[in-house]
N, C-alpha and C positions, 0 to 999 in steps of 0.2 A: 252573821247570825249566830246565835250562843242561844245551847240548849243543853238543859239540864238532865240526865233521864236515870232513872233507876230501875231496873229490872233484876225481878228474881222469880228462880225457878225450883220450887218445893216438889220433892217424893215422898208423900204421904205411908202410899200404900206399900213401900216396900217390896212388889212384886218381882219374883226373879226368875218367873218363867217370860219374861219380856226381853227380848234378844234386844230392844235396843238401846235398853235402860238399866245399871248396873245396881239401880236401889240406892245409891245416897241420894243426898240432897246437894243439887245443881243450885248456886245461887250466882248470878252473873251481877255486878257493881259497877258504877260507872263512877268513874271521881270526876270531879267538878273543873274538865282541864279545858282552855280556852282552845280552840284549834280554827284558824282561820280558812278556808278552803278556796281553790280557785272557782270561775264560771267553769261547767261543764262535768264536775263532779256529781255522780250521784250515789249516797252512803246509803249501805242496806243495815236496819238494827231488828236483827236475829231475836225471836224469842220463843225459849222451847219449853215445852210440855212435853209431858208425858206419850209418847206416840203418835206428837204432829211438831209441828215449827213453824214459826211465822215471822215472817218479812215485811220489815217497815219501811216503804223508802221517803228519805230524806232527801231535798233540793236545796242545800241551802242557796241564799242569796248575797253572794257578796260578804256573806257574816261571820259568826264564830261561833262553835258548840263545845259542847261538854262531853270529852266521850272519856271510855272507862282506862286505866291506866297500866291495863294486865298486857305482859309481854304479846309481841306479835309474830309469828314465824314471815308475817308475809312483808310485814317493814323491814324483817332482817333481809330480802331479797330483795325488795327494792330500797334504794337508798333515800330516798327521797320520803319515804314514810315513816322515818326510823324514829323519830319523836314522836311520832303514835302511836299512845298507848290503849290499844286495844286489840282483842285474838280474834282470830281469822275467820271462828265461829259467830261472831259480831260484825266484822264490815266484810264488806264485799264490793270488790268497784265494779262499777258496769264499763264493758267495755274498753277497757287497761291503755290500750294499743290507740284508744282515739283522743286517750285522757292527755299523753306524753309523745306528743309529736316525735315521727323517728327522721332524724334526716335523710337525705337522699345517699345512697347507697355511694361510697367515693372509689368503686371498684376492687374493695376486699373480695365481695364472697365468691367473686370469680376465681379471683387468686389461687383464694383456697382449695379449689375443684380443679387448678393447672399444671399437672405435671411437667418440671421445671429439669430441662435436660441438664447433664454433669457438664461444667463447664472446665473446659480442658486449659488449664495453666499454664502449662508450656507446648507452645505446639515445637515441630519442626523446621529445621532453617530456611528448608524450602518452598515454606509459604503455601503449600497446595491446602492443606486443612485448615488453615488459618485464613484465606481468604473465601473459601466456601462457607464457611463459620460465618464472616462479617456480611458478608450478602444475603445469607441468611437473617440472620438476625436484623437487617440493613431493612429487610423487605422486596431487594433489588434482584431482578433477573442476574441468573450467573450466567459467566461463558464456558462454557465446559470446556472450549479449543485450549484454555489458559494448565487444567491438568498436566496436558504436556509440555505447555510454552514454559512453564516454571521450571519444568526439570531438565529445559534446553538453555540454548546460547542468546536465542531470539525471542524476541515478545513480537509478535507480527499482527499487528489488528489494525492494519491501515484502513480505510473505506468499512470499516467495521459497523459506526453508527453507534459507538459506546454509550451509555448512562454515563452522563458525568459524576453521578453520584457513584458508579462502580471504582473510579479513580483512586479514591480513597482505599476502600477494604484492597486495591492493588497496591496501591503505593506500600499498605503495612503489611501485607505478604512478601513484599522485594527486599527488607530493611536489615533480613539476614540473609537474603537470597546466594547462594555461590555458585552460581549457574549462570544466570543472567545476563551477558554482557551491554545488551543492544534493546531499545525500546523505543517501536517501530510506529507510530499514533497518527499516520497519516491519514487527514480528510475526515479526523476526529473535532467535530466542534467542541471546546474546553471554557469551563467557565471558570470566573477568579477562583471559587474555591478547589476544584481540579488542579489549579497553576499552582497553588499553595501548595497540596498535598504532594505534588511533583516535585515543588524547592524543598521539603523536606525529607524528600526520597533521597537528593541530589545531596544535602546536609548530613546522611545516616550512612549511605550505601558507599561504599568501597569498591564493589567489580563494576558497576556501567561507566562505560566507553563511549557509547552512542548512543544520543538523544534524539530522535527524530520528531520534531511536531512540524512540520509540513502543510498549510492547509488547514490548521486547528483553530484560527481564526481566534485568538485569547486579546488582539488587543492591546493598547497602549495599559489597561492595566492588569491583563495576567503576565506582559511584561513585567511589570513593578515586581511582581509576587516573586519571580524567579531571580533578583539581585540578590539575596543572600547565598543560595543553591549555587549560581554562578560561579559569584566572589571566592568562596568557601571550599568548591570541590578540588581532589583533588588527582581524580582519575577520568574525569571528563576530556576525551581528545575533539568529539565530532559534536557540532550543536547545528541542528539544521532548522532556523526556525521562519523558512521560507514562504509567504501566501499566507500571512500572519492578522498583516493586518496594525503592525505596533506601528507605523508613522513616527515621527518624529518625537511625541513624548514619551513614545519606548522604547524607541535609539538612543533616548536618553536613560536611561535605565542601563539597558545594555553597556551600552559605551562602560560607564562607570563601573561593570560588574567586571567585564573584561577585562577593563585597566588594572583590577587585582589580580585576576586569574592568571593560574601560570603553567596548566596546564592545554587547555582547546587549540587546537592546530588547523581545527576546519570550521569555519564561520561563516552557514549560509543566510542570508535576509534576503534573500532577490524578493521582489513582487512585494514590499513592504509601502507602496507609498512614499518613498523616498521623493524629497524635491531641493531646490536650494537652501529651504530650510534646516537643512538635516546636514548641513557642507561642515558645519561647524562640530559635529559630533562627531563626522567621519573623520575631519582631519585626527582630533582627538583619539581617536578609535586607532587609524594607524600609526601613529606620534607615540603612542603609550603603551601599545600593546608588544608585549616582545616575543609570542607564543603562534601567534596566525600567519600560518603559511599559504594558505587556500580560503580566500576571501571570494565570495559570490555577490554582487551587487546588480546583476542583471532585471530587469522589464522592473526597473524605475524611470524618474523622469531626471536626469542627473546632466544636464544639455547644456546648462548656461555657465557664462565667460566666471561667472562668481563662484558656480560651485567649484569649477576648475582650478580658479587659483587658491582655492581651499583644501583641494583634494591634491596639488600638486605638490605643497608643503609637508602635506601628510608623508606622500610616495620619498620625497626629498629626508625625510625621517625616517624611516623605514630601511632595514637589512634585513628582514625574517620572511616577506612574505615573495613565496616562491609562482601561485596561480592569482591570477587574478582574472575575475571573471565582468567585463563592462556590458554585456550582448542586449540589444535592445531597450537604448536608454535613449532613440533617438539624438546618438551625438553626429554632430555635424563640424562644417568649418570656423564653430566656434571654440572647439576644444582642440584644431589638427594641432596648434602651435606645441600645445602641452601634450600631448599625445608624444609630438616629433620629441622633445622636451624628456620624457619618460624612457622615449626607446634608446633617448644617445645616453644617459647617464648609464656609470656603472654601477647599475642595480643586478640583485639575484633574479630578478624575476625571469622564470623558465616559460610560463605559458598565459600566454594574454587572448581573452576571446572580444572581438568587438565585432562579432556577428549579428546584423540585421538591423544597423545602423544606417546614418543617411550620409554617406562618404561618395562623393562622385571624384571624375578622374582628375579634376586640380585636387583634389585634398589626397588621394592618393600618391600623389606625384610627390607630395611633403612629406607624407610617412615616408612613402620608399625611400628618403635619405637618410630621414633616421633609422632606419634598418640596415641601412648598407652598411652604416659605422655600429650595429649591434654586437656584441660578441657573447653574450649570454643567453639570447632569446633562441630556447627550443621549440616550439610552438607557436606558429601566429592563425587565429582562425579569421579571416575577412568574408568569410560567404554572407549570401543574401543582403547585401550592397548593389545600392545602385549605381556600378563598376560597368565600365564599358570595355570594349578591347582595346583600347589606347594605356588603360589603368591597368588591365592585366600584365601587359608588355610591363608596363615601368616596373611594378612588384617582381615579376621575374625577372627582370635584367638585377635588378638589387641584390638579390642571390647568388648572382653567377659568381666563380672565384676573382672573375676581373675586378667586380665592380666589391666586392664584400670577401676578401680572403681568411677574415679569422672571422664567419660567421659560424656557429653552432645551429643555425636552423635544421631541423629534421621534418617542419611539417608546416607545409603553407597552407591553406586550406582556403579556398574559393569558390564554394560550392556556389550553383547556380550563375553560374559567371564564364561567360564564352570569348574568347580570344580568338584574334584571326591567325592565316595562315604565315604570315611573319613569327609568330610565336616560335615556331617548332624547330630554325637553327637554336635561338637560346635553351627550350626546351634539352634538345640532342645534347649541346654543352653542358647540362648541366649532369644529365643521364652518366654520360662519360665521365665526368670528372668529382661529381658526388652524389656515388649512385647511392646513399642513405636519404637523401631527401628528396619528399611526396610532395610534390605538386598536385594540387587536387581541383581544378577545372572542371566547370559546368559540361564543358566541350569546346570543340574547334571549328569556327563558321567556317564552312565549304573544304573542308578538308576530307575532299573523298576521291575515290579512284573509280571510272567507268572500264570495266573490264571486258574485252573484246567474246562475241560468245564465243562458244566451243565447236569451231566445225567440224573435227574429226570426229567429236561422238554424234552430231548430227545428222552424219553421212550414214555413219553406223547403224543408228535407229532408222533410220529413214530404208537400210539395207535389210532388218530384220523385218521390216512391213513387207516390203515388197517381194522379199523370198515368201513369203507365207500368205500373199496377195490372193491367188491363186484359188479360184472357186473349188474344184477339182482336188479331191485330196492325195491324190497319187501326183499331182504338179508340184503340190507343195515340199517348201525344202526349210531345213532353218542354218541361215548365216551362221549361226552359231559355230556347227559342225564342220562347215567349211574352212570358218579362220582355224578352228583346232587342229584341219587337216597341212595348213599348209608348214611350211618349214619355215626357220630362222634364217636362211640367205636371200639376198636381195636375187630379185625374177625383173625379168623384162617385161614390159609392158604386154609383151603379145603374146607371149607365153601365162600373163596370170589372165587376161581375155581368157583364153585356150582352156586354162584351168574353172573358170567360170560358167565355162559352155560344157565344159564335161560335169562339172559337180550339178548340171543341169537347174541351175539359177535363174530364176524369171527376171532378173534387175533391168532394166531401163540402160539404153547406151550412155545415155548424160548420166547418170548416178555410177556407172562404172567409172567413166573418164573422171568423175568427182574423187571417187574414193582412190584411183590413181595419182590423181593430183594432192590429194592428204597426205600421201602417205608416201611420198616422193623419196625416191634414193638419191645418191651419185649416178650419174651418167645417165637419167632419164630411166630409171628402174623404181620396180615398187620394194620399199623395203617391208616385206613379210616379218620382222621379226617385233616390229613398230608396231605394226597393225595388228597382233597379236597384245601386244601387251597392253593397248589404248582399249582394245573390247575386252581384255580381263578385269580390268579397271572398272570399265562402267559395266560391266556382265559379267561379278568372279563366280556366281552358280552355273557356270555352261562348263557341260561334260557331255563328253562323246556318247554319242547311244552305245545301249547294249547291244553285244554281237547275237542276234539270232542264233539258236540252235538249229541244224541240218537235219533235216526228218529222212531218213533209214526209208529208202524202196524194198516194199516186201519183193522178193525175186518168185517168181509164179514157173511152177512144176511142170513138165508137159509128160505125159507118159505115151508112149507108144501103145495103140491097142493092140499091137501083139503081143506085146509085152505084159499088160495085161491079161489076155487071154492066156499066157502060158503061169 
């Protein structure tokens, strides 16, 4: 749309008492400029008079007009107007805010209303404000226990229930930590990124010593994460990553991380899922490792003839590892050969547990010869086997100096496992002649002693009834006082009667003839000094009564009435 318009506006009259009008002549021009306009535009054209103004609005359509060319204050503030030429007393947009769409707000003018705390540059080595910092900032619950854990030795948050997302702002609170040594995360569920942020703890950190994830459930692949952390460290002694859950493609992991590391001395995986699968990392594991002295591989499945001769080549390679731990892997009489195999070489190994396996007394009967020829093995644990007393006997005979004289054993161990009474000459032998080593037996079938009762003190009780029998309290007497009267030298039968009937004792003639025959002397006499000391024994609160006081006869006056009278 194009439109031409011209307007003007003459002051005739000159009037200067008119506050709104200064007396020239207003002439407003419009030059002849093409201007195209968008839909939704609507132009207002101003025209004033003397004491009124008037408003034209304009719609254009799609078109182009004509408007005047005189600067504009209001095109200088929007940008978009700036090529029109017309003042401000001429157009007028309706409505501005609906003309030029505002986009959606992309989170500025909050900003701007957010007071933004100092962010602190360098914290302290000990990681306390630097990890409340990132938890905060995280969005994550803190632990407030960790205040003090950081300015100790231990981090202890086992059965804790952690945020895995806390892992993180922990691991970059520890990375100058000098406190720290031990990091405790048992029964912590850990996910891959937790695993990461741990291998990069293990990558930075210099004082931890002890690893614990126990129970953290991370997996064949927070295994993975932790191969460089492993490989890399170089003050890691203890790595306990037991109840894991890594199976066979995170032994593989491990194995490899191991094979570089040259500092960990303690390597627990038990409860990992292990099977014959895994025979082939293990040999590798001990073949290459020169640093693992205390290896735990317990409540796997580690049972069959294949893992064995895989695991046996390992042990055959091996000079470092001092414990080893097999307890409940269900090994049976498929492994005794290698077993026997293990005990007769001369390995370091000081303590072997194979607790709560299925070892009955032929397979026992094989170990025990490779123990007899042992000379290094301190430590054998066999408990919770199902070991008879035929299999107990042979274990202990293997021990004794006869059969084993340069054995080092200090500690058998056979918990739940009962032996007959054959046991106890070898037993006694062994007592005697190397009293440092613990045999530790469930017990000893029928190894007991029936002990004849105690007559003298039952004559005795039966003597304190019957002195005190007596309905009558003036009858009544107490034995007690009696034995305290009598003396230390042996008395003739008739003469301690004698004594019985004077200390005025209700006893029964059979309970007399009893306690005579107890307490029997030489030559048919009661020995008193016997009988004294058998009722102090079972009676040491008996004491003589108190001697009564003698009550004083008033002596009564008589006076003579003459006497008297005078």
């Amino acid at each position: 749309m194009t439109m031409t318009t011209t307007m003007t506006n003459n002051d005739d009259d000159g009037d200067d008492d008119d506050d709104d009008d200064d007396g020239d002549d207003e002439q407003v021009s419009i030059k002849s400029t093409t201007l195209t306009t968008p839909p939704g535009f609507h132009w207002f054209i101003i025209k004033r008079e003397r004491g009124l103004s008037e408003e034209t609005l304009i719609t254009p359509e799609n078109g182009e007009f004509i408007v005047s060319a005189e600067s504009s204050v209001e095109s200088s503030i929007h940008p978009c107007l700036k090529d029109i030429d017309i003042s401000d007393s001429q157009l007028k947009l309706q409505n501005l805010y609906t003309v030029f769409p505002i986009p959606d707000d992309p989170g500025l003018v909050p900003e701007f209303w957010t007071i933004h705390e100092r962010k602190i540059e360098s914290y302290p080595d000990d990681g306390v404000l630097k990890f409340f910092d990132l938890v905060k900032a995280s969005r994550i619950r803190p632990i407030q226990a960790l205040e003090d854990m950081l300015l100790s030795e231990k981090i202890n948050l086992q059965y804790y229930g952690i945020d895995c997302r806390a892992i993180r702002p922990l691991c970059k609170a520890l990375m100058k930590n000098p406190f720290v040594h031990t990091i405790n995360l048992t029964g912590n569920w850990l996910s891959e990124d937790a695993c990461y942020h741990l291998n990069e703890l293990l990558l930075k950190n210099n004082m931890i010593h002890t690893l614990v994830l126990s129970g953290c459930k991370i997996g064949p692949k927070g295994a993975a994460k932790f191969h460089d952390g492993i490989s890399e460290n170089v003050t890691l002694k203890t790595l306990d990553l037991s109840d894991c859950n890594i199976r066979k493609e995170g032994l593989d992991y491990i194995t490899q991380a191991m094979c570089n590391n040259e500092t960990i001395e303690t390597l627990l995986i038990n409860d990992n899922n292990f099977d014959e699968s895994c025979s082939e990392a293990l040999q590798r594991l001990l073949s290459c490792s020169q640093t693992i002295q205390h290896l735990e591989l317990s409540w796997n499945s580690l049972y069959t003839v294949e893992t064995w001769k895989k695991l046996i080549k390992g042990f055959d390679n091996n000079e470092i590892l001092i414990d080893l731990d097999l307890s409940w892997n269900a090994l049976g009489k498929e492994c005794v050969p290698y077993l026997r195999r293990l005990l007769m070489r001369s390995s370091p190994l000081k303590k072997l547990h194979l607790n709560g396996n299925r070892f009955y007394d032929e397979d026992i009967e094989i170990i025990a010869k490779g123990l007899s020829r042992n000379k290094e093995l301190e430590e054998l644990y066999l408990g919770n086997n199902p070991i008879k007393a035929e299999g107990a006997l042979n274990l202990v005979k293997a021990v004794t100096p006869e059969k084993s004289p340069e054995s080092s054993l200090r500690i058998l161990d056979l918990t739940n496992i009962w032996a007959n009474k054959n046991i106890l000459p070898e037993l006694q032998t062994i007592r005697n002649n190397r009293p440092w080593l613990d045999i530790r037996l469930g017990g000893i079938l029928s190894n007991y002693k029936v002990d004849d009762p105690d007559v003298q003190a039952i004559f005795l009780r039966r003597a304190n009834y019957e002195a005190m029998k007596p309905k009558k309290k003036r009858h009544r007497r107490n034995f007690g006082h009696f034995v305290l009267s009598l003396s230390d030298d042996p008395i003739s039968r008739g003469k301690f009667v004698e004594l019985v009937e004077k200390f005025q004792l209700k006893l029964s003639q059979s309970l007399v003839n009893e306690l005579m025959h107890a307490f029997d002397g030489v030559r048919h006499t009661v020995d008193q000094g016997l009988l004294k000391s058998v009722y102090m024994k079972h009676f040491p609160n008996t004491k003589l009564p108190l001697e009564k006081p003698t009550k004083k006869r008033k002596t009564k006056v008589y006076y003579n009435t003459l006497t008297l009278l005078i």
